[in-house]
C-alpha positions as CSV (number, residue, x, y, z in Angstrom):
1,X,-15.0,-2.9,3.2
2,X,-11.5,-3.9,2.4
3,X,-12.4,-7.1,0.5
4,X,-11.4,-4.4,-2.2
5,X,-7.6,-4.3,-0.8
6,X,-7.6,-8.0,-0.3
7,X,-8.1,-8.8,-4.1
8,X,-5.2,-5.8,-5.1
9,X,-2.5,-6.8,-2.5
10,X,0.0,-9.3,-4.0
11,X,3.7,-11.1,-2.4
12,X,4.7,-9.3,-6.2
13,X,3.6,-6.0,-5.3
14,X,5.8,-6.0,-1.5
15,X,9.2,-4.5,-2.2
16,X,11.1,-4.8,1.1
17,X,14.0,-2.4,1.2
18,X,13.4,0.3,-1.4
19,X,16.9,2.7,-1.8
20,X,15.8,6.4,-3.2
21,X,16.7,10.1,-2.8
22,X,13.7,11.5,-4.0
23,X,10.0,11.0,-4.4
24,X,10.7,11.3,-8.1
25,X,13.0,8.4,-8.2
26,X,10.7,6.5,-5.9
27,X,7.7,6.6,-8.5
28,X,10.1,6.5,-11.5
29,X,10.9,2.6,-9.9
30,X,7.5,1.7,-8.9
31,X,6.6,2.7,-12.6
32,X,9.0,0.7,-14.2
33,X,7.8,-1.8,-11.7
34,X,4.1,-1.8,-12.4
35,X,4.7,-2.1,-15.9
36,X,7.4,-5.1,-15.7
37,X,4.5,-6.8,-14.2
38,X,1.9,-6.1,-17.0
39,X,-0.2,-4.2,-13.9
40,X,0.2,-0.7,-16.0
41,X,0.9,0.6,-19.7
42,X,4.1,2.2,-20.4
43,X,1.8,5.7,-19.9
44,X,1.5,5.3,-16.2
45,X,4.5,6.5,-14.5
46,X,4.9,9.8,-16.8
47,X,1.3,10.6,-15.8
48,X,2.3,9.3,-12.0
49,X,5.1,11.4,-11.2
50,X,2.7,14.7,-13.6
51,X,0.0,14.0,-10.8
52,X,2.4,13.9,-7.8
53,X,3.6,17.6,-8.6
54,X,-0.3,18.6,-8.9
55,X,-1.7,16.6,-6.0
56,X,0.8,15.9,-3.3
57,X,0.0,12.9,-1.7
58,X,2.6,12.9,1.3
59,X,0.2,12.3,4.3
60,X,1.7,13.4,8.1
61,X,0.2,9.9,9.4
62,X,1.4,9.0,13.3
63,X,4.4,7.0,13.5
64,X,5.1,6.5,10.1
65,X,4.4,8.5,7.5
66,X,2.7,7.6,3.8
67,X,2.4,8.8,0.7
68,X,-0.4,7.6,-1.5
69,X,0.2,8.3,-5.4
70,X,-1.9,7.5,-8.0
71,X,-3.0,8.7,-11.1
72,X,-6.2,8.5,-13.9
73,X,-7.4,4.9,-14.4
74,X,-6.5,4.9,-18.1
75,X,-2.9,4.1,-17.4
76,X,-3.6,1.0,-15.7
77,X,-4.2,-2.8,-17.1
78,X,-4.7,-4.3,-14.3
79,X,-5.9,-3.2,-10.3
80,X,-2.9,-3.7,-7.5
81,X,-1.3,-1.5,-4.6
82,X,2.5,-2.1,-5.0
83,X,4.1,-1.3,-1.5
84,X,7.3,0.0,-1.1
85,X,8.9,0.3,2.5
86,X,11.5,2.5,2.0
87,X,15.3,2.4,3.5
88,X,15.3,5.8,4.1
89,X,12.6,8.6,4.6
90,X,12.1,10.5,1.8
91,X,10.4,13.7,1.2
92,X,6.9,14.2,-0.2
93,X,4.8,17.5,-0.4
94,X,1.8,16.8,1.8
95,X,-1.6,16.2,0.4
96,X,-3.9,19.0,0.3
97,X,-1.8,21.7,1.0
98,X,1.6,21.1,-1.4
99,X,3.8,23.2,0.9
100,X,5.4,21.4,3.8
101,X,7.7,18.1,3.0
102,X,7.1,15.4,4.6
103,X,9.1,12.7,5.5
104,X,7.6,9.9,4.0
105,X,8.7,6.1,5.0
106,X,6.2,3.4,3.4
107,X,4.4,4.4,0.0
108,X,1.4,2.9,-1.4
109,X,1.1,3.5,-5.2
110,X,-2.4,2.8,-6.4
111,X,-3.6,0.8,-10.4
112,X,-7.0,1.5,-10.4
113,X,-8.2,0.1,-13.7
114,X,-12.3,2.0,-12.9
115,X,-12.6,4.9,-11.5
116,X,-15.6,4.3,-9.3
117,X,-13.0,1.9,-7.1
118,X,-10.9,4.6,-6.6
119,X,-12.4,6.1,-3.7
120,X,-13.4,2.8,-1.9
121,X,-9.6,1.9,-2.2
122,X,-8.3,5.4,-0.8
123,X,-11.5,5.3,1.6
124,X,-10.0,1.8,2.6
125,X,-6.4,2.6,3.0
126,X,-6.9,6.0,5.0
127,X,-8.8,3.6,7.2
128,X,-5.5,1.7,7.8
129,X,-3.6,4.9,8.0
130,X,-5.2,6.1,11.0
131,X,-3.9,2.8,13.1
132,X,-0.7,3.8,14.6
133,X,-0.2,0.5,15.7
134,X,-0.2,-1.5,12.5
135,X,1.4,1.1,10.7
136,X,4.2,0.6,13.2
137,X,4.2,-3.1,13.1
138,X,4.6,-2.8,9.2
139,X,7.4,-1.0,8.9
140,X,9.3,-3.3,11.5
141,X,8.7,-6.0,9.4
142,X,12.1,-7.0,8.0
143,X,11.5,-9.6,5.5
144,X,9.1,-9.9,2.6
145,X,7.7,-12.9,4.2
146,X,7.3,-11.0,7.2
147,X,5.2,-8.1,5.3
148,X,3.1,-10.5,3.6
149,X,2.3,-12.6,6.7
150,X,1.3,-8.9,7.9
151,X,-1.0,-8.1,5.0
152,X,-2.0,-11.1,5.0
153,X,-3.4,-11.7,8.5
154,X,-4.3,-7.8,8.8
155,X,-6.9,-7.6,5.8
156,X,-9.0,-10.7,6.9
157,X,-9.0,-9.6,10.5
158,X,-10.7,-6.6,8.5
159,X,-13.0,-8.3,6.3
């Protein structure tokens, strides 16, 4: 099942210490980010940040909260999950109701490049969501190494 996260995670997609003061600015960066990296075209983060005000995708996960954006799979070149842990919480509506903020501290932006891998990827990462533990142990991870190593050893203990 999350052979499918194993071949999108990359050490290029793991930005360690992420500074923003609003979910806006967050997916303006990862954006910017995706398309440095010739993962996205320069369409992506307009029609990222469009999506995020339609769909919320803040999710009130134990621990340590997520958020989960994403957007059509026309914007994207290339399939990857860039992960930013972020210095501070930051605020994103929930998914599926828009209303309540919550405080989001790790977000997983999603290239999909066909649409039919879309919900095996989400189906994969809500998996991991619902594991307290590891969610935990990621976000203690100081170093870049450190959330690699983590990625790393956590997807092929899932394959």
């Amino acid at each position: 099942m999350d052979m499918i996260l194993e071949e999108m995670f990359s050490s290029e997609l793991i930005l360690p210490d992420i500074k923003a003061q609003s979910w806006q600015e967050i997916l303006e960066k990862a954006g910017d980010y995706l398309f440095e990296k010739g993962y996205v075209k320069d369409s992506f983060k307009d029609a990222l940040i469009q999506r995020e005000y339609k769909y919320p995708t803040g999710l009130p996960t134990n621990g340590v909260r997520v958020a989960l954006p994403h957007t059509d799979v026309v914007h994207v070149k290339k399939p990857g999950i860039l992960f930013m842990n972020l210095d501070q919480p930051v605020a994103f509506k929930e998914m599926g109701n828009g209303e309540r903020d919550v405080m989001v501290d790790m977000v997983f932006v999603i290239a999909v490049h066909h649409t039919e891998k879309e919900v095996e990827v989400l189906r994969s990462l809500m998996a991991f969501f619902t594991d307290e533990d590891s969610l935990k142990r990621l976000k203690a991870c100081g170093e870049k190494s450190e959330m690699c190593d983590f990625f790393d050893k956590f997807l092929k203990s899932k394959v």
